[in-house]
Every structure is written in C-alpha cells, then in structure tokens.
C-alpha positions in Angstrom: 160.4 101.5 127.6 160.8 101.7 123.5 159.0 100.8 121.1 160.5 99.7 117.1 157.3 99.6 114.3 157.6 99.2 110.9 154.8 99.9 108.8 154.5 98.3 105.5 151.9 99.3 102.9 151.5 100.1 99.0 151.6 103.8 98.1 148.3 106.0 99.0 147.4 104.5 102.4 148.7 107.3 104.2 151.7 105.5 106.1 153.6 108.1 106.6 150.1 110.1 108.4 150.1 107.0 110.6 154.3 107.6 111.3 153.2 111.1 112.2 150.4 109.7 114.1 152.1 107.4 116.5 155.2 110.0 116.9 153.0 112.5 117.9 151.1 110.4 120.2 154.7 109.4 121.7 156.0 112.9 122.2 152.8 114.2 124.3 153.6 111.3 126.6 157.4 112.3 127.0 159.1 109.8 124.7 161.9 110.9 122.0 160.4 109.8 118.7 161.5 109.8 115.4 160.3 108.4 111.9 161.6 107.1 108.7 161.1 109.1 105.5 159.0 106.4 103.5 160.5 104.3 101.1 159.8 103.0 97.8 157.2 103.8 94.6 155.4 105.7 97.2 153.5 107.7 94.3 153.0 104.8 92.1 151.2 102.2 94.1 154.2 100.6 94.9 155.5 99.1 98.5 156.5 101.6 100.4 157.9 101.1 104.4 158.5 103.9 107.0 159.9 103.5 110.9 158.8 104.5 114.0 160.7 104.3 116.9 160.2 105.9 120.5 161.7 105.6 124.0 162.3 107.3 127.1 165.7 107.5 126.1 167.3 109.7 123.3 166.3 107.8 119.9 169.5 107.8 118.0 168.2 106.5 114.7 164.8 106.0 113.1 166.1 102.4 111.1 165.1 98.8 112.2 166.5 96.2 111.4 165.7 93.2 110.4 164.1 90.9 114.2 163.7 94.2 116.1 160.4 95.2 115.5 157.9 94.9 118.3 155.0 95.6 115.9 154.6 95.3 112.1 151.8 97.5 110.6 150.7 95.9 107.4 148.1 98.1 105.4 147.7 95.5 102.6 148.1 91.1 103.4 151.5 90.9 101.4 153.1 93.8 102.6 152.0 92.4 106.3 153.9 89.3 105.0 156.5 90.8 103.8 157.4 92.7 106.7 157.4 89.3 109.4 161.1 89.3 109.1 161.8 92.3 110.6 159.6 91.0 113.6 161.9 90.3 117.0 160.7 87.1 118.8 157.1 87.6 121.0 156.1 91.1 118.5 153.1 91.0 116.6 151.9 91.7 113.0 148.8 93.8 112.7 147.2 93.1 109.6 144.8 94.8 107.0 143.3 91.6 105.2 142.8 94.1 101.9 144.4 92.4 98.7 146.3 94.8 96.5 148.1 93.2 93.4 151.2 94.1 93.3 152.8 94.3 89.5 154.2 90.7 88.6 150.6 89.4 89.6 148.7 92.0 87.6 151.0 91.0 84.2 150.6 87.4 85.0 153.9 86.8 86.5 153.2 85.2 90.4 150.2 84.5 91.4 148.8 86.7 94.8 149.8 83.8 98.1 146.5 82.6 99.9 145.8 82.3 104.0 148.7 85.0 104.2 147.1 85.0 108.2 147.2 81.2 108.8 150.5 81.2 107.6 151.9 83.6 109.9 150.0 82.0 112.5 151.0 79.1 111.6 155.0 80.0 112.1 154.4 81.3 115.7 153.4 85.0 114.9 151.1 86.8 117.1 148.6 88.2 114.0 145.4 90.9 114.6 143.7 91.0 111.4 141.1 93.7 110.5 139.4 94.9 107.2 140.7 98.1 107.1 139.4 98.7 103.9 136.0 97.9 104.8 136.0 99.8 107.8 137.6 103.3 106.2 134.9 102.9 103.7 131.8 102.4 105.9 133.1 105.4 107.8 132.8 107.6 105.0 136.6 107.6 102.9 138.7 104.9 102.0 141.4 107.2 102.1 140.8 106.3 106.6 142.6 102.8 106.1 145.4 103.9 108.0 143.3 105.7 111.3 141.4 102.4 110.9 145.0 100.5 111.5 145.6 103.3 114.3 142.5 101.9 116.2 143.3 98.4 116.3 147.0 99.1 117.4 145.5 101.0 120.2 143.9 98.2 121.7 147.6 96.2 122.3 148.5 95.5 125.4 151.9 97.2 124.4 149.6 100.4 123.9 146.9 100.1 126.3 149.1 100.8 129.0 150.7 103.8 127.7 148.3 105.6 125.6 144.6 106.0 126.7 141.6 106.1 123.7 141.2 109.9 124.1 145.0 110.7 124.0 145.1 109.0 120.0 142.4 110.7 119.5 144.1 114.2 120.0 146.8 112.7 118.0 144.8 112.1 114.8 143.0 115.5 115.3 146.7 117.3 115.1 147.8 115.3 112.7 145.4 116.0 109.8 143.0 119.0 108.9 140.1 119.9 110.8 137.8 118.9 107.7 138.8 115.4 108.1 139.1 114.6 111.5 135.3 113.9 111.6 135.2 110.8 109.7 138.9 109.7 110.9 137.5 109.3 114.5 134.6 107.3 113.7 137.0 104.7 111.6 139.7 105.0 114.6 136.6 103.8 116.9 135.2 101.1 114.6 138.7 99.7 113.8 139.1 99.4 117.7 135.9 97.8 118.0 136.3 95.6 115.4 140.1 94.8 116.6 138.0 93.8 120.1 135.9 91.9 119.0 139.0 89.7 116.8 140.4 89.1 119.2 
C-alpha cells in the first residue's frame, strides 16, 4: 500500500500543516512518509505545491511526477485545476471551490476560468468539492481551510480504510498548538460532514 498526493494551494493556507498532517497520520500507522518542502511565492500569495508520499515500503523520494498522484489536494479552484495533470488514471481531485485571483487576472491580463468542477468532471476526473473557505470561517478562523480539506479527504475510500476519524484527529492535535486545536476539530468534523453529504 502507498499513497502519492500533491497539494496545490496559493500561499497562507497552511499546505505545508496539511503535509505535516497526513505524514504524521501515516507514520503512527507504520508507513515511511516523507514531504516536499513547499514550492513557489509561498509568502506572497503565490502558488505554492508540496508532496506527500507514504508506503509500507522505504519512501525513497518525496517528488511526483507528473500521472502519479492518487489524490490532488486543491485549496483554491485553479490550483485544483492546475494540479489534474499530475493525476494517474482512477485518482481523484479534492477540491476547495474558494476563488483566489491569481496576478495576471487581478492586472487585467486572463480572465479567472468558470465551472473549473464540471470541467474536470467533464474529462473523466473523479472531483469532491467542498467550500473550505466557508466551512474554516463558520468554525471560528479562516486560517482552518486546510483541516477543513483534511476532513473531507478522510472520508475517501482510499482513507477510510486506513485511518479511522479519531486517529486524524490525534494527528491535527500534534500537529499544531494546543490553543488552536479547538476550532481545527470542529472544521475537520464539518468538512467531513459536508464532504458526506457531496457526495
């Protein structure tokens, strides 16, 4: 059993806490893990990408490649889109619907693409959407987008039958300070309910 994710986001939604996450939730169960640093204008609201890979074997290297990914993480719609080509045949894209301009469409230069989901659907992808943004916020931060993510991922089949509800829990909790593991579980629990009732 291994398991290649990319995560794809825009700088500020905590991909790399969501790396450490998922790695840390691997390890307890046995598996080698090991994560990307993160990549790109990580500090300046740019795209930024980070792998995750785990396996009951040793993990020799953290890099994916382009169709080996069994799951792309999208925190933001276009970074979801723009992470599709790294997907293997039969892996999924889990999706934040949240809009973020990038640059050339806040100067006017390309305009943001439209029905980013259908489209992806539309080519064969297997897609779980979620408002991430709207659930982090309605727990109490936004800054919970990516325990939000966490949640829905949890409720894959890929990850249902590794990793039980409580055991992601103790990941998150040992993963960020005590202060803020609160209102991180209650987003991890809405964005699995709200991943449930997507699909």
């Amino acid at each position: 059993m291994s398991m290649n994710l990319l995560i794809m986001g825009v700088g500020g939604q905590g991909a790399l806490t969501a790396a450490k996450i998922i790695g840390i939730a691997a390890m307890a169960k046995g598996y080698d893990s090991k994560a990307s640093e993160v990549h790109g204008m990580s500090k300046r609201g740019g795209s930024v990408e980070t792998y995750v890979r785990y396996s009951k074997t040793t993990v020799a290297s953290p890099v994916i490649f382009r169709g080996d990914a069994d799951v792309v993480f999208g925190f933001e719609a276009l970074e979801a889109l723009r992470g599709a080509s790294y997907l293997k045949q039969g892996g999924v894209v889990v999706m934040n619907t949240q809009m973020i301009d990038p640059m050339p469409v806040i100067i006017g230069a390309a305009e943001y693409p439209q029905g980013i989901e259908e489209y992806l659907k539309g080519i064969g992808i297997r897609v779980l959407a979620i408002d991430a943004e709207k659930i982090a916020l309605e727990a109490g931060t936004l800054h919970a987008v990516n325990v939000a993510m966490i949640g829905a991922i949890s409720t894959l089949p890929e990850f249902e039958k590794d990793f039980t509800e409580q055991e992601w829990k103790e990941a998150i909790r040992e993963s960020l300070p005590s202060k803020l593991y609160p209102v991180n579980e209650v987003a991890f629990e809405m964005g699995r309910k709200n991943a449930k009732e997507y699909v």
